[in-house]
N, C-alpha and C positions, 0 to 999 in steps of 0.2 A: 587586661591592661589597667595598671593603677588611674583613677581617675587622677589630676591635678585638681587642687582648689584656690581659688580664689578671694582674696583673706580683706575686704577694710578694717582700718586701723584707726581708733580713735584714741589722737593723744589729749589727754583731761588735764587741765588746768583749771583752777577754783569754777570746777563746775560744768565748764564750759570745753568745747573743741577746738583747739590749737593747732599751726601750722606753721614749721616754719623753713628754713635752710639749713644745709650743714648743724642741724640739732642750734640754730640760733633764730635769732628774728622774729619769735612767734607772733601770729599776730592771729587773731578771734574769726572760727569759723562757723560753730552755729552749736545749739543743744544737743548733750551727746543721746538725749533720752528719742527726740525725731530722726537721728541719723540712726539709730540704731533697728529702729521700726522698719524705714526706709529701704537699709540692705537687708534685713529679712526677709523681704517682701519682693526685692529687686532678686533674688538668685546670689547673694553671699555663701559661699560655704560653711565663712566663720567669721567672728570677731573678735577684736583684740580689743582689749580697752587698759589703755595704759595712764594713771596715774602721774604725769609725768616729771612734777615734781616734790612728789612725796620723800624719795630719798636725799634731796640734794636738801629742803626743809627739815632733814630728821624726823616727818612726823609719819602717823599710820594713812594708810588707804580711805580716801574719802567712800565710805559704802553705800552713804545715805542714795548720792547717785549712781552708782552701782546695783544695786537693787531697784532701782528707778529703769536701769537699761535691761536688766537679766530679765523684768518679769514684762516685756514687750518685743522680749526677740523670742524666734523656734529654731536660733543653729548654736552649735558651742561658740560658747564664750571663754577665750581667754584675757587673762585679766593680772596687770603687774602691776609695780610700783610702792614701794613701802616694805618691799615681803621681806623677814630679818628671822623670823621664828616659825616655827610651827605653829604656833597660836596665830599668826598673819596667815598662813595656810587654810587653816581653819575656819576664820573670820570671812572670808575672801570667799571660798566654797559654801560657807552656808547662807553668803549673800546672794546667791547664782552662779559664781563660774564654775565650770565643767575643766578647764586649767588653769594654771597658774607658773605664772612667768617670774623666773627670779633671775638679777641681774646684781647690783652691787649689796646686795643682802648675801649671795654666794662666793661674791669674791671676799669678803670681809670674814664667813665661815663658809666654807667650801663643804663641810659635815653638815650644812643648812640640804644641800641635794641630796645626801644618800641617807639622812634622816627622811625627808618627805618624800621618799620614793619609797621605801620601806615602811611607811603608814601610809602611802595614799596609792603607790602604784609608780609604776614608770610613766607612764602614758596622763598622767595629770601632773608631769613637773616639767615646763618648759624651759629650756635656758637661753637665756636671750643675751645676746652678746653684742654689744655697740664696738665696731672698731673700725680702725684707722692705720693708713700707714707711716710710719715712721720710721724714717731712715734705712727704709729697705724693706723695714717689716710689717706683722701688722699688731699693731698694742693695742689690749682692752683699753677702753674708756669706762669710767663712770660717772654716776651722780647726774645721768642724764644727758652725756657727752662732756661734760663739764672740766673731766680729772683723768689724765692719762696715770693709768695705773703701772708703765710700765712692763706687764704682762705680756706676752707673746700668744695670741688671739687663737691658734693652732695646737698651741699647747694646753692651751686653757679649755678648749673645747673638748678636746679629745680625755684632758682627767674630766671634766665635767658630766661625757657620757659615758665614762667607767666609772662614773659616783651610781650612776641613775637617772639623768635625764635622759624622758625619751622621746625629746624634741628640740632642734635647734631651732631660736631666729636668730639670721643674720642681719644685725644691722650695719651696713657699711654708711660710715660717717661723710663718706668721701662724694657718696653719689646722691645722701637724703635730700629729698627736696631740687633737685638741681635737674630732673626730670630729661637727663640725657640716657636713661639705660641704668637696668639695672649691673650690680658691680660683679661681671662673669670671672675674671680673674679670681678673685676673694672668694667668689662662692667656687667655682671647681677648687680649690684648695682646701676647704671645708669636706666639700660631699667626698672627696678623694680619701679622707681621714675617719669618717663615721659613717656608721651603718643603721642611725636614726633619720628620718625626717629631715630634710632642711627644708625653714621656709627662708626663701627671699625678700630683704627689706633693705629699700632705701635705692629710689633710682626711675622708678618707671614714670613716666611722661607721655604714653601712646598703646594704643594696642599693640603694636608692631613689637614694643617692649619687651610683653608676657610670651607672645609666640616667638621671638628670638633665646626667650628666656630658657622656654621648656625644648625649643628646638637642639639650642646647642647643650645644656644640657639637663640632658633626660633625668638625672640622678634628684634635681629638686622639685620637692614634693607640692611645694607653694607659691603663690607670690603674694606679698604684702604689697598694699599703696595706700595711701591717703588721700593728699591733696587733686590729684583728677577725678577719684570717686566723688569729694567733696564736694567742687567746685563743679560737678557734671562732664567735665570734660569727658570722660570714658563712662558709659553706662554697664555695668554688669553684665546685661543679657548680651548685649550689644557686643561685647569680650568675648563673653564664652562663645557665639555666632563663631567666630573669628576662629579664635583654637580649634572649634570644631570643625572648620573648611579646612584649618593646615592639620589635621589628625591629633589633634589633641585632645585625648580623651578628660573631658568634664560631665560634672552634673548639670543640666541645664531645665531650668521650669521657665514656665512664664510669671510674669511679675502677677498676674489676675489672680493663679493657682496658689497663691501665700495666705 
């Protein structure tokens, strides 16, 4: 039985951990260098650490804290924001991440994915897709949520994992931050189209969340959250307890064993 994991997510702003709604409102959550410590120690399976707004700024990846987070945690790091080139690949990787998440760096070159799949592997290019619905459907966004691109989110996924990625996040726009459930509609129509990985983002509010998550459907591999990891609302161990009574197979340590 594949295990499920368990994913916090820190979005970086000058430095620092952001949180907000609907990809708006951020307002200051705490040093991403102590959170990061914190879910290694708590039972995370992984981290995300996202940059969040490197591309909407034009500029590269702040590494300095990045390498401040990579060399105090012991699970993969994925790590986005700014990625345009293979040289941001590069950069990014020999700061500590283990992947790397590209989002309006691919939709701008779409040969940005089966370039660094083809120098690094499938399995270290994630593609991270923010969308939303519009008028029936669902359009990428970028630049952070910022810029509807347009793009039909199904279609874009689907040439995305026949470039070479060989991992989706889905970020639904619709349900980030607003902690009613993650967005089941959006993700079944994903995992129905790809035979990568889906992790889940944007939605969860409860334990009750993640085991409806993985209950209804089995097909995704992850779930991403933020702000109740952050804030303590939901504690790690405390989660994986919970999957593990409704059969949902996780890694589970104790927070002492880190």
């Amino acid at each position: 039985m594949i295990t499920k994991r368990i994913i916090p997510c820190l979005d970086v702003r000058d430095g620092r951990v952001v949180k907000g709604v609907n990809f708006a409102s951020l307002s200051d959550v705490n040093d991403p260098v102590e959170l990061g410590r914190y879910y290694s120690q708590s039972g995370a399976d992984e981290l995300v650490f996202y940059d969040i707004t490197a591309s909407s700024e034009g500029r590269k990846l702040f590494t300095d804290v990045l390498r401040r987070v990579a060399s105090t945690i012991f699970i993969p790091l994925t790590v986005g924001g700014g990625i345009n080139t293979l040289e941001d690949f590069e950069r990014v990787l020999t700061s500590g991440a283990d992947k790397v998440s590209v989002n309006s760096g691919a939709i701008r070159n779409p040969q940005l994915i089966e370039d660094a799949a083809r120098r690094y592997g499938d399995q270290c290019v994630v593609l991270s897709v923010d969308a939303k619905r519009v008028d029936g459907s669902y359009h990428v966004f970028a630049k952070g949520g910022r810029e509807d691109t347009g793009m039909d989110a199904l279609k874009w996924i689907r040439r995305g994992v026949s470039m070479g990625a060989g991992e989706i996040v889905l970020n639904s726009i619709d349900t980030d931050g607003v902690k009613q459930g993650f967005d089941l509609e959006m993700l079944d129509a994903v995992c129905s189209i790809v035979d990568v990985p889906v992790i889940a983002s944007g939605g969860a509010g409860c334990v009750q969340d993640f085991v409806t998550l993985f209950k209804t459907l089995p097909k995704v591999d992850a779930g991403l959250a933020a702000s109740i990891f952050h804030f303590g609302e939901v504690k790690i161990g405390d989660l994986k307890d919970e999957l593990a009574r409704n059969g949902i197979n996780v890694r589970r340590i104790k927070e002492t064993d880190a």
